[in-house]
N, C-alpha and C positions, 0 to 999 in steps of 0.2 A: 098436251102442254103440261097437264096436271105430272104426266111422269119423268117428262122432263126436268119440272122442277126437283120432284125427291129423286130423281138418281144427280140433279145438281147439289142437294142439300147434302144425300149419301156419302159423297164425293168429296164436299168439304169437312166433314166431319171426316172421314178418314184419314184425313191430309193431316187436318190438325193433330187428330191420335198419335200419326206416325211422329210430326216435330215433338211433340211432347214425349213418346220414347228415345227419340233421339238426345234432347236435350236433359231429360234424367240419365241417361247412360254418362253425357257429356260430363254430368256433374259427377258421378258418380267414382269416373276415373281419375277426375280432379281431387275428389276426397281423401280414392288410394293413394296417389299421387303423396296430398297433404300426410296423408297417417306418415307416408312413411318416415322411418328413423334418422332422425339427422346427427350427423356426424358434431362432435363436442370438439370445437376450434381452442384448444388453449393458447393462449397468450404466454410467450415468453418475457417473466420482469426481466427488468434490466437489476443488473447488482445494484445492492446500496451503496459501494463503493465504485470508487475507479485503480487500476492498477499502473503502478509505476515499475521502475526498473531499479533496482538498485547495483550500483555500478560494481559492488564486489563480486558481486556474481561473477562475472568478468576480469576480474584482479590476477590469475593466472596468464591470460591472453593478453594481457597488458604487460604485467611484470618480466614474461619471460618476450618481448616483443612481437608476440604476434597479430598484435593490435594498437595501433592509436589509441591513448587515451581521448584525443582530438574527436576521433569517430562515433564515440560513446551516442550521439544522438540519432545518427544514421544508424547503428547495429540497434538499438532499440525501437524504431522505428520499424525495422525491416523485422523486428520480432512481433509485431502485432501493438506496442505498448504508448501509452498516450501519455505517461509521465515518467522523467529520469530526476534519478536521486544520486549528485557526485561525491566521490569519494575523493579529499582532499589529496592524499598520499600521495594517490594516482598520478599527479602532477607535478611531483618534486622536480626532475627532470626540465620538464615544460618551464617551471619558474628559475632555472639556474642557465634560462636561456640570453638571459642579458647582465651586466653586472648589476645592476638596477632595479631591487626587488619590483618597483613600483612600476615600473617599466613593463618589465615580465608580466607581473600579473595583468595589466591593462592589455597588452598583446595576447594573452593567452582569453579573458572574459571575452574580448571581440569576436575571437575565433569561436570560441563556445556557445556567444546569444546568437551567430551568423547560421552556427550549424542549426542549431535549437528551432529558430526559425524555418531555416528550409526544409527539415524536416517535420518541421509543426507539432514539436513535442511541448510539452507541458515540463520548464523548470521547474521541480518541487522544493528541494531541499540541496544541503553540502553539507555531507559527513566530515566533522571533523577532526584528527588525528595530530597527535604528536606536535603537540602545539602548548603542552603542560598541565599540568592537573587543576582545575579548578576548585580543588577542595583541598589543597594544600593550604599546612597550616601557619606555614612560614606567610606572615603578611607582604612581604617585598615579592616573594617567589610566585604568590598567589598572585596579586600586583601585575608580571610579569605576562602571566599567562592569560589574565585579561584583554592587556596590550594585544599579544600574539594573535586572539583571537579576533579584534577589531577587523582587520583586514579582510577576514571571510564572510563577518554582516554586510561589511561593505560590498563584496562579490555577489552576496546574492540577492544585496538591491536591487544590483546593475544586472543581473541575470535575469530576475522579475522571480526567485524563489521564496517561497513564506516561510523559510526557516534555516537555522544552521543546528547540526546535530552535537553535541558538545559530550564529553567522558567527564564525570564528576568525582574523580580517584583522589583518595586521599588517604595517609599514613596516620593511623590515629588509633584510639577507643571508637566506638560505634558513635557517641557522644558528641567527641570532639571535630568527627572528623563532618558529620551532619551539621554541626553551624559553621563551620567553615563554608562547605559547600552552600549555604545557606548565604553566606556575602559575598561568594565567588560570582553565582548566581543572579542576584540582585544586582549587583553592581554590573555584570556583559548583562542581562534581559534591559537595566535602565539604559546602557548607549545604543541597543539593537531598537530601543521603542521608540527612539531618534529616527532612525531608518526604515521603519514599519518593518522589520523583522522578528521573527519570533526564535528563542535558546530554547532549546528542548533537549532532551536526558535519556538517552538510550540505556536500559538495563546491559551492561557491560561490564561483568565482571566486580568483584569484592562487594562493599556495600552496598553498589546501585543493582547488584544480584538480588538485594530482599526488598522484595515490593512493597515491605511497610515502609522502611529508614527513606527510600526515596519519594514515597509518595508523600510520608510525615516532613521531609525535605519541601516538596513542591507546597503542602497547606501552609507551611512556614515562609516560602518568599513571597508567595500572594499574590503573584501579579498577572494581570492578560495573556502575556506575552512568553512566560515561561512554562512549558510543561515538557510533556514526558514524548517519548517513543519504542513504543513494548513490543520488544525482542519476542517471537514465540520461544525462540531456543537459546538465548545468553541469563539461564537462572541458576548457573553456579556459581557459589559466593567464593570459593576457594580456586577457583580458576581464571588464569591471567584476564581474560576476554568475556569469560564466563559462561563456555559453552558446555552446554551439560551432555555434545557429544564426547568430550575429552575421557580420554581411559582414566585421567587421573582427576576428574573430578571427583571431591571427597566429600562435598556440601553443597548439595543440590537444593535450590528451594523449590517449591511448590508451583509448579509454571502454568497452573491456570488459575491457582490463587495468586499468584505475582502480577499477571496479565489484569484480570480481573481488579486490584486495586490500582494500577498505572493507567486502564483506560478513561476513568473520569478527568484527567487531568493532558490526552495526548491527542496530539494534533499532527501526528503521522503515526502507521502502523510499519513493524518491519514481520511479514512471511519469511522464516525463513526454514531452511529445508536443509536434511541431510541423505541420507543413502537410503533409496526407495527401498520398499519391499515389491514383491512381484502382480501386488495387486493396483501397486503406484500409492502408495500410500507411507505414512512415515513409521515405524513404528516406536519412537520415541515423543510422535504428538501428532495427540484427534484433534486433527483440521477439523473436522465436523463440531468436536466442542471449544474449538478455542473459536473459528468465527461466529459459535453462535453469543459468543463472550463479548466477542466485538459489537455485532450486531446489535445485541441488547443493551449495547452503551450508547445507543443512537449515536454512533462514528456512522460519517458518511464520505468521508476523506479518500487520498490517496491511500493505498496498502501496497508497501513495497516488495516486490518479489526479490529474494537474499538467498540465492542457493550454495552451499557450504559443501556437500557432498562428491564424492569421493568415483562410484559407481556408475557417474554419467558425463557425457561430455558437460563443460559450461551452458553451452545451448539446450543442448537434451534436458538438464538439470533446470535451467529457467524455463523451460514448455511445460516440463512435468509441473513445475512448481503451480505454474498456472493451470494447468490442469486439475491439478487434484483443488487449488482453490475454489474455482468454479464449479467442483463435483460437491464439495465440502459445503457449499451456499446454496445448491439446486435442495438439500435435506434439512435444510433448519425448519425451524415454528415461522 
């Protein structure tokens, strides 16, 4: 009896021995297990911005008919883009469709909020054109071109856009022609602030080419509703539009010191782009230093893709364009 019990006692004490190696081994590969190296998940941010379309990109394929102006929200769509920015011009056609300017345009905005919706784009803006100088110094003429431009706050109430883009050209002294634009201004931003729209100032060309005169411009009308829209590439003062790709621009301003004093005052960005180099990049403007210009303006807005370039198709030209944007913002601070 006696030795049955110790070969019982023997017996369980081995038992136990053995669970207790087991369960340190257990642990042990658990540990290895734990040690090892875990993989660093990064997290892609999303941009601080959103990207729209700007319709000139397009203005070849239009002009020469190989495209609706009408389609503008479906081809921006089917490019990947969640906001379009139109270009007035683009429409002359469209509004000489009935004798009845008023007519036309009301036919033509249905078409445009119908499309807009079915493809679920974001109306931003209307570029507007040839519609008369807002800094002209003739009071009746300037007067005139006020009028003109009514009809486009009106358009992009009824579109749901927060803004109309406006050219502030005028024939003057640097002096003269800056208070001018200064009541042209004031007076289209007071009937847009009727409408909750906002006139904003594309650098384009002559004095809206020097980013002091137009910013010193915008401190002078003071209001909510009027600011700016900074061109990367319209910073020559002696060029009709202002593009400082032109062979004959003579007077170039400083296009990330111009950038740099238009974005405290702008409430849309224009990207725009000319003839790539082979690494997809511009070589007349560091996208790397001009968005980190943006960026560090706390703009969190739309930024309109404007491809101008010569080198690629229209389409290829708006891909690249967005491309090298989102290359250009993966490198900032």
């Amino acid at each position: 009896m006696k030795k049955a019990n110790n070969l019982f006692k023997w017996s369980h004490l081995l038992v136990t021995v053995m669970m207790l190696i087991l369960l340190s081994c257990g642990n042990k590969q658990k540990e290895e297990v734990n040690d090892s190296p875990k993989e660093e998940v990064k997290e892609e941010k999303a941009p601080f911005f959103k990207l729209s379309l700007a319709q000139w990109s397009l203005n070849k394929a239009v002009r020469e008919g190989g495209q609706s102006p009408l389609d503008f929200a479906q081809k921006a769509s089917e490019l990947g883009f969640e906001g379009i920015e139109y270009v007035s011009q683009l429409y002359t056609k469209e509004l000489e469709k009935d004798e009845d300017p008023e007519v036309a345009m009301a036919n033509l905005l249905k078409v445009l909020k119908e499309k807009s919706e079915t493809y679920k784009v974001t109306n931003v803006l209307i570029m507007v054109d040839r519609e008369g100088d807002l800094a002209n110094l003739d009071d009746k003429e300037r007067a005139q071109t006020i009028e003109n431009h009514k009809k486009w706050v009106d358009a992009a109430q009824f579109l749901g856009c927060h803004s109309i883009r406006v050219n502030a050209h005028g024939v003057g002294t640097y002096e003269e022609v800056a208070e001018a634009a200064v009541k042209g201004l004031t007076e289209l931003s007071t009937y847009a602030a009727t409408k909750g729209i906002n006139v904003i100032v594309e650098n384009h060309g002559g004095y809206t080419s020097n980013g002091q005169w137009l910013s010193d411009v915008m401190a002078k009308v003071n209001m909510p509703n009027c600011g700016t829209l900074p061109d990367f590439g319209n910073f020559c003062m002696t060029e009709g539009y202002g593009s400082i790709n032109s062979v004959e621009c003579e007077d170039p301003y400083d296009i990330y010191k111009g950038v740099k004093e238009l974005m405290p005052y702008a409430k849309a960005v224009s990207a725009k782009t000319y003839d790539f180099d082979e690494n997809g990049n511009q070589p007349k403007i560091d996208y790397t230093k001009m968005m980190q210009i943006v960026k560090d303006a706390g703009y969190t807005g739309f930024i309109g893709v404007e491809y101008e370039g010569d080198n690629l198709s229209e389409v290829d030209g708006i891909n690249a364009t967005k491309e090298l944007i989102l290359k250009s913002v993966a490198a900032l601070n």
